[in-house]
Steps between C-alpha positions, in 0.01 A plus 500: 500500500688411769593669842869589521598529883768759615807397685523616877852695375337636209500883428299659209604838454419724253496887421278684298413832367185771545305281246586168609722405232801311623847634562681248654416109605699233712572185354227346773270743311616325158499191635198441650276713218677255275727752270837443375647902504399773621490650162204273485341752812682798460266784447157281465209553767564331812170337441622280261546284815114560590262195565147555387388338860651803638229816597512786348423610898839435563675665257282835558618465866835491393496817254313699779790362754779637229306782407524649823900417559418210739635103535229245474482110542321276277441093422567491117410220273706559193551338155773319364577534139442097438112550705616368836482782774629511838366706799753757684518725821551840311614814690466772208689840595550842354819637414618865517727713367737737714207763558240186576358559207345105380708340172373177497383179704669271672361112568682198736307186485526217720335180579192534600367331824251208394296526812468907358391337137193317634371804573594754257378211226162519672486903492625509131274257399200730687650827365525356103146433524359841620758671266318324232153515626501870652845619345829638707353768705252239679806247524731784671196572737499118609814502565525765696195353749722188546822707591252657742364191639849373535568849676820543284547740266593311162890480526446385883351243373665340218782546732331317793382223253880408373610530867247228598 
């Protein structure tokens, strides 16, 4: 496995629906996950791209986010079809029909800042291992101290960490 790095110009977009299947991807998106068409992605879960470094913690915070109609900010470690992975900047937002009404998800990734990635490595890395020993729950109330002791509230600071 090796670690793909993202361009500075590079733009992962990608839309998908209530369930997280996928409804549209760029061809960064295909590129980088290592798939030739999008009929390759069209309609699968967008975690087909998931790493299995990557915390379940995360991915609860980001349902709960979405779940509520709001935008959240997140380092990602994804998959590439071929076993490589590469780490993105991911700004996940809701779309809405006419009446507000949420349709779907939308996600822009970007490189991430490697300064940011020393860090976030170290809290993954902390968070697998409770998830494991103590399960989700215990992970999502660690993480929630830290945002504390930061004195950020979790998108404040993934935001503040790729600003660094």
């Amino acid at each position: 496995m090796q670690e793909i790095k993202l361009r500075d110009d590079t733009l992962i977009t990608s839309k998908t629906n209530l369930k997280g299947d996928i409804s549209y991807a760029n061809h960064d998106f295909l590129k980088y996950a290592g798939y030739d068409h999008i009929k390759d992605v069209l309609n699968k879960p967008h975690n087909i791209v998931r790493h299995k470094d990557m915390p379940k913690t995360v991915f609860k915070y980001l349902w709960e986010y979405m779940k509520n109609g709001d935008e959240i900010f997140a380092f990602v470690k994804n998959l590439a079809k071929n076993g490589d992975f590469y780490w993105v900047f991911a700004n996940v937002t809701p779309s809405k029909d006419a009446n507000g009404n949420v349709i779907g998800y939308y996600s822009v990734r970007r490189r991430p800042n490697e300064k940011a990635l020393a860090i976030i490595k170290e809290l993954y890395a902390k968070l697998l291992e409770l998830e494991q020993k103590e399960g989700v729950n215990k992970a999502c109330e660690m993480l929630d101290e830290y945002c504390k002791g930061q004195g950020k509230t979790y998108n404040e600071l993934i935001f503040s960490l790729q600003s660094m």
